[in-house]
C-alpha positions in Angstrom: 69.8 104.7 -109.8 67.4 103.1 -112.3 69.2 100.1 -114.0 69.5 99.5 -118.1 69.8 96.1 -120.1 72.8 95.1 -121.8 71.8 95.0 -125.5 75.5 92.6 -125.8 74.9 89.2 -125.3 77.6 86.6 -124.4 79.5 85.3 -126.8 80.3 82.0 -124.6 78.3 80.7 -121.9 79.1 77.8 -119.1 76.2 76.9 -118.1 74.8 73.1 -117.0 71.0 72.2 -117.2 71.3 70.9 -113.4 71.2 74.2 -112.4 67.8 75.2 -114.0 66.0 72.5 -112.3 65.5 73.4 -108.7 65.3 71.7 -105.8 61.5 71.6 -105.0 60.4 70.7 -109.1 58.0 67.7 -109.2 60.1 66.3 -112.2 63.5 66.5 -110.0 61.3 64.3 -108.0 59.9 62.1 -109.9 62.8 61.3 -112.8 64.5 59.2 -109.9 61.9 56.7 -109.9 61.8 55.7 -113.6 64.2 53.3 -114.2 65.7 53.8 -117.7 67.9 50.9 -117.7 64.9 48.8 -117.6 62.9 50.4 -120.1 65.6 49.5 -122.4 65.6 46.1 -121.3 62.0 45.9 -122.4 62.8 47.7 -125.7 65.8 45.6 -126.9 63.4 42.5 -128.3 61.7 45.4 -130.6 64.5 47.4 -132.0 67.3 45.0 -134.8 70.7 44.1 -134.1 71.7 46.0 -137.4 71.7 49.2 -138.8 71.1 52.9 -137.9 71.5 53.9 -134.0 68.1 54.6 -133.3 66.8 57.4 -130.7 67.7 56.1 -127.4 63.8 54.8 -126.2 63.7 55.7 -122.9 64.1 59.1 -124.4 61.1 58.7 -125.8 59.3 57.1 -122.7 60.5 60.2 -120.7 59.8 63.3 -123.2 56.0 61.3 -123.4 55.6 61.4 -119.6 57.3 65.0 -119.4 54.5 66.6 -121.9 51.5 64.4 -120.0 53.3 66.2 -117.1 53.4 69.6 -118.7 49.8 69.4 -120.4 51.2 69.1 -123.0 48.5 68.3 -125.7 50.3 67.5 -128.9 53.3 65.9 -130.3 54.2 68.9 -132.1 53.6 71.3 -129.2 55.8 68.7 -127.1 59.3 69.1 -129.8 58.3 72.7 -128.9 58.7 72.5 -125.2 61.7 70.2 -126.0 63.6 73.0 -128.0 62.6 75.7 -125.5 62.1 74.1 -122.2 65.3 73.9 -120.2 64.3 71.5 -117.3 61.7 69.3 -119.9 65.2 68.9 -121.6 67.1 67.8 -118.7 64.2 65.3 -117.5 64.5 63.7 -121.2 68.5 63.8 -121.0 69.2 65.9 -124.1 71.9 68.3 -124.0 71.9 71.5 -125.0 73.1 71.3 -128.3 71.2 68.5 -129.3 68.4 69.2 -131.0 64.8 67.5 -130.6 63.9 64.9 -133.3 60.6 65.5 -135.1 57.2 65.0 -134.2 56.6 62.1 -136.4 59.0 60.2 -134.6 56.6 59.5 -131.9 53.9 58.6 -134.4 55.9 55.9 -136.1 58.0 54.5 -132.9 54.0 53.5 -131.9 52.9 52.3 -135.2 56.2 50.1 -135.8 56.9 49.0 -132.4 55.6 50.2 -129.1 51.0 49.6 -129.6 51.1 45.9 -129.6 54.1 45.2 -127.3 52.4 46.2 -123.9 54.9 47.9 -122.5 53.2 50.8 -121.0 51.4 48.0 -119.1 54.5 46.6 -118.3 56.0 49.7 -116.2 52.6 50.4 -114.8 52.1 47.0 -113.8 56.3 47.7 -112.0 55.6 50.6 -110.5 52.6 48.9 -108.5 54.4 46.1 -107.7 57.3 48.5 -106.5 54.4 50.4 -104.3 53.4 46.8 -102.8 56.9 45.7 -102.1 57.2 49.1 -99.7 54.1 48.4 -98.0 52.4 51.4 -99.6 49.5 49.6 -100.9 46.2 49.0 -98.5 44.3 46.1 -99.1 41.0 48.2 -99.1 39.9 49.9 -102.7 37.9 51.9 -104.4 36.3 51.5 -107.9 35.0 54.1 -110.4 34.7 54.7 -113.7 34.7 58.1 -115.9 34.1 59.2 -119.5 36.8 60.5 -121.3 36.2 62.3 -124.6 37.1 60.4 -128.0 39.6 62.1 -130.4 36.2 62.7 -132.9 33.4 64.8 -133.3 29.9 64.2 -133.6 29.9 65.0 -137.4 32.2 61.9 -137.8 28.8 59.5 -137.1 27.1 57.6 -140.1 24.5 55.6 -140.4 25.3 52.2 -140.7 23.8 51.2 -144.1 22.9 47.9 -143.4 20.0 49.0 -141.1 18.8 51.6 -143.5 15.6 50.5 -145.5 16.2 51.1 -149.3 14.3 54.6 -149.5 16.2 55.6 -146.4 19.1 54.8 -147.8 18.5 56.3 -150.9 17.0 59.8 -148.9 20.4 59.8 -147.2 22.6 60.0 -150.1 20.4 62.5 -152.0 20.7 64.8 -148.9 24.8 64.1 -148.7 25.3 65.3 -152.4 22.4 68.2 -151.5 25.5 69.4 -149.1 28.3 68.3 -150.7 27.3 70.8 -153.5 26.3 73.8 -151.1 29.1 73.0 -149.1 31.9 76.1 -148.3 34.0 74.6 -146.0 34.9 70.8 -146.9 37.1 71.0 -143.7 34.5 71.2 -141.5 31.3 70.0 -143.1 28.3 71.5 -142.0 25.9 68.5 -140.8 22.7 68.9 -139.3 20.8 66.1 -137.0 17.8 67.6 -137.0 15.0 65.1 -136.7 17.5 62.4 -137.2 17.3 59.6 -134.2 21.0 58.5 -133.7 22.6 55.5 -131.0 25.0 53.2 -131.4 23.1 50.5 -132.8 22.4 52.9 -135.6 25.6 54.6 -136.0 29.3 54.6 -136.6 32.0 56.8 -136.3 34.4 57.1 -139.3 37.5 58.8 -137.4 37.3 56.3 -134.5 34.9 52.9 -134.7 35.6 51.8 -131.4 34.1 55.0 -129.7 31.0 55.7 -128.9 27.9 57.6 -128.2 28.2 58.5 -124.3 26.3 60.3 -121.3 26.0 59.6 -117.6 22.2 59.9 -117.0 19.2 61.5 -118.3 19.3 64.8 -119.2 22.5 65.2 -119.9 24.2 65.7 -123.2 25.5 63.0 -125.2 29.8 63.1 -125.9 31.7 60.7 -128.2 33.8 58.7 -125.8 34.8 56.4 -123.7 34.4 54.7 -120.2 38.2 54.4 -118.1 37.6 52.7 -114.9 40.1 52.6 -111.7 41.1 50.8 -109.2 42.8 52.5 -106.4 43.6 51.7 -103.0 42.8 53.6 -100.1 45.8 54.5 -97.9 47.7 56.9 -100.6 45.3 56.9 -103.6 47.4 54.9 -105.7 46.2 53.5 -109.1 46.3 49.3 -109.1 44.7 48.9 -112.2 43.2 51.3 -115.0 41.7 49.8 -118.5 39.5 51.5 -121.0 36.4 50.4 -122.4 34.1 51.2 -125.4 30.8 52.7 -123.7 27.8 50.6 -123.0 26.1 52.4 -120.3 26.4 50.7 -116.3 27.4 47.5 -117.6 31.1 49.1 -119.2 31.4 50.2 -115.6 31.3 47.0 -113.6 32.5 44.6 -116.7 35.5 46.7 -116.4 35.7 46.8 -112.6 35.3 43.1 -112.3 38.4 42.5 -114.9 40.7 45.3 -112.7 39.8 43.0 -109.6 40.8 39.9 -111.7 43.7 41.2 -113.4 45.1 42.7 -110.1 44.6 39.2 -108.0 46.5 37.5 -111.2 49.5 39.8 -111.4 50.0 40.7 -107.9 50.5 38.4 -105.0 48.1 40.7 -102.5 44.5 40.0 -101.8 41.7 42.8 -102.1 39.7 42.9 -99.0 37.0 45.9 -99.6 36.0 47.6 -102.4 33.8 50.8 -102.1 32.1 52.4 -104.9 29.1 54.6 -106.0 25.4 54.0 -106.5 25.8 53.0 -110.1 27.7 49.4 -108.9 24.6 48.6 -106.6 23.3 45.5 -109.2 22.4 42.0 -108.3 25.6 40.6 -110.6 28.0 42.8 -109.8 27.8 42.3 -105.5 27.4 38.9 -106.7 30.8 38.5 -108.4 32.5 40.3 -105.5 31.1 38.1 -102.4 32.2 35.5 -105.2 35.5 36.6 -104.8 35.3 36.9 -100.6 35.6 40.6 -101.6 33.3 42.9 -99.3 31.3 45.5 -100.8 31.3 48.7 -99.3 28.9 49.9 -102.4 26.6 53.1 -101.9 23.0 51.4 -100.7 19.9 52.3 -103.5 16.6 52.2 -102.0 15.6 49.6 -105.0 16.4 46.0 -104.7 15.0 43.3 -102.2 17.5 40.5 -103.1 19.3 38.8 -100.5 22.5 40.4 -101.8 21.2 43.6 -101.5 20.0 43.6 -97.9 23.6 41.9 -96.6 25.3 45.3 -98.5 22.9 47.1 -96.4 24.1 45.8 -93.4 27.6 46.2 -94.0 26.1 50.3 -94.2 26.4 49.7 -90.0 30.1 48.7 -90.1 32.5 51.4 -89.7 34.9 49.7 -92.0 32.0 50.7 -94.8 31.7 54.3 -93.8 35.5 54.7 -94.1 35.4 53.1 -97.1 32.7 55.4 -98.4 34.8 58.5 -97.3 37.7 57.4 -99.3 35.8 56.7 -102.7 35.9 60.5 -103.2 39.4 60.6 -103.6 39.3 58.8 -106.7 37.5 61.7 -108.2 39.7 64.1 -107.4 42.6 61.6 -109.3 40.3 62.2 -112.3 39.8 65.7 -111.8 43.5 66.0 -111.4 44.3 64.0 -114.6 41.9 66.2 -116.7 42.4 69.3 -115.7 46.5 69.4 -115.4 47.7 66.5 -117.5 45.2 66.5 -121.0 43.2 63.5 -119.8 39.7 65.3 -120.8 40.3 64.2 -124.5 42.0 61.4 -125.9 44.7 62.2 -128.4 44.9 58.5 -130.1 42.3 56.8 -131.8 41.1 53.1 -131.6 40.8 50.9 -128.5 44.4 49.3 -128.5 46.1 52.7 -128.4 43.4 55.0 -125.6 44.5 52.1 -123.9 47.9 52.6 -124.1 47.1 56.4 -123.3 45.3 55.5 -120.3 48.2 53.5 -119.2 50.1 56.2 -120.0 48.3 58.3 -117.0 48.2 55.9 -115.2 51.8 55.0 -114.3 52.2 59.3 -114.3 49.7 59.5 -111.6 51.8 56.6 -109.8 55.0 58.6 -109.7 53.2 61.5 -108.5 51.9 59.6 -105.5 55.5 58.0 -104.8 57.4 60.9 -105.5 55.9 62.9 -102.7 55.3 59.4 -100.3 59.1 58.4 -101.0 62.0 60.1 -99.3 63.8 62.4 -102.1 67.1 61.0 -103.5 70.8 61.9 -101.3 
């Protein structure tokens, strides 16, 4: 016999958020491994000793790396998931008749407190030392760097007046209020480039300075961003360092990947061995600053170069230690390719170099507990 609905709902319900959260979800997994207790610890220097109860911070720390979980890609989509999302709710600890503060509240807890302390480097900086502690971390790594799209368009860059000759200048303003009168959209200006040579000796961004003009060759379009690198060892593709920089071709690549290798060596107590990496890290100073630091370099061999420095990385080629190391390198890709396609990574939602940063550590310590969660035996 063919079933109906009951159109009477309940008017009382028992019900506890455990229950929603099954035993297989990646977030019963991975809420064991952040340590709340701690994150307060860190906080208490920020918050006053009078006043107000404030929302509990760790709160705050877990609803951020719930939504980066999720996809989520906005503060107000995430107090949307948080009113309707059962199991987001018990990850963040809020009951069900709680309600979920606002949106700004994420906004200001950065502005006021959380940018300048360094705490998101703080807990990523833990988790690896927590990895290294179990023995999960190999002492052979790979770097790489990738471009990650700036929160700001393309119509957002000006020329920088002081290089502007006085008739350019005054050609340029002429043509703004030409378009600023025909203009039907003041929302979305129309701007057109045509004929207009642009780089970022020329031009500025209004909506974010620090990004910049990027691409990774010839031939292939130009994207206002800018250049994360990563450090990640080998055994279990765990992250050791991440940083962002503002996009100066190669040299943001292995500027970068020379301070991961030096910040790593000064937090940690654990020596690289190998590092493997692309084409793009085969330069003179680079190899140079690695042998400098009795690091090997299992770097992808370029047919140019005739410097002593290149032929000993071409004889490493032989070693089998470099064709593992080769191997591996790819897997770093796919931790990219993983953060941008499930976890919002293509685009930054923050603007300005201190915050991405903060972003990027953000991801970071996410894809961390990712790695543990399914390397660590699940919680009695």
């Amino acid at each position: 016999m063919m079933g109906t609905a009951d159109p009477q709902p309940s008017m009382f319900y028992h019900i506890n958020l455990e229950q929603y959260v099954t035993a297989d979800h990646p977030m019963r997994k991975i809420r064991p491994l952040i340590d709340t207790a701690r994150i307060r610890q860190l906080c208490e220097p920020l918050y006053a000793e009078t006043g107000r109860p404030s929302i509990p911070p760790e709160q705050l720390f877990l609803a951020l790396v719930g939504g980066y979980l999720l996809g989520v890609t906005s503060e107000r989509a995430l107090v949307r998931e948080l009113t309707g999302n059962l199991v987001l709710r018990w990850f963040v600890g809020l009951d069900l008749d709680q309600m979920p503060w606002d949106h700004s509240t994420f906004s200001q807890n950065r502005k006021r407190r959380f940018t300048e302390s360094g705490l998101l480097e703080r807990l990523f900086d833990e988790t690896v030392a927590r990895a290294i502690k179990q023995k999960l971390v190999s002492q052979h790594t790979t770097l790489d760097g990738t471009l990650v799209q700036a929160n700001a368009s393309h119509k957002s860059f000006v020329p920088m007046e002081v290089f502007l000759k006085p008739e350019e200048y005054k050609r340029r303003i002429r043509s703004l209020d030409t378009d600023a009168a025909q203009e039907q959209d003041p929302g979305n200006p129309t701007v057109t480039f045509r004929g207009e040579r642009r780089s970022n000796q020329t031009h500025v961004s209004t909506t974010d300075p620090d990004a910049k003009l990027a691409n990774k060759g010839h031939g292939t379009a130009a994207m206002v961003g800018y250049t994360v690198n990563g450090l990640m060892e080998n055994r279990h593709r765990l992250l050791l360092g991440i940083n962002v920089e503002s996009f100066r071709g190669p040299a943001s690549e292995m500027d970068g990947g020379r301070e991961l290798l030096d910040r790593f060596h000064a937090t940690h107590a654990m020596r690289i061995q190998t590092v493997g990496a692309d084409k793009g890290y085969f330069a003179k100073p680079f190899l140079t600053a690695l042998f400098r630091r009795r690091i090997r370099p299992h770097i992808a061999a370029k047919t140019t170069g005739r410097e002593a420095v290149h032929q000993r990385v071409r004889r490493m080629g032989q070693t089998g230690g470099y064709r593992l190391s080769q191997r591996a390198r790819k897997k770093i890709e796919e931790l990219w390719g993983e953060a941008k396609c499930w976890h919002g990574f293509r685009q930054f939602r923050r603007r300005g170099l201190l915050q991405v940063r903060d972003e990027a550590y953000l991801m970071g310590w996410l894809l961390n507990l990712k790695r543990l969660a399914t390397i660590l035996p699940a919680p009695a």
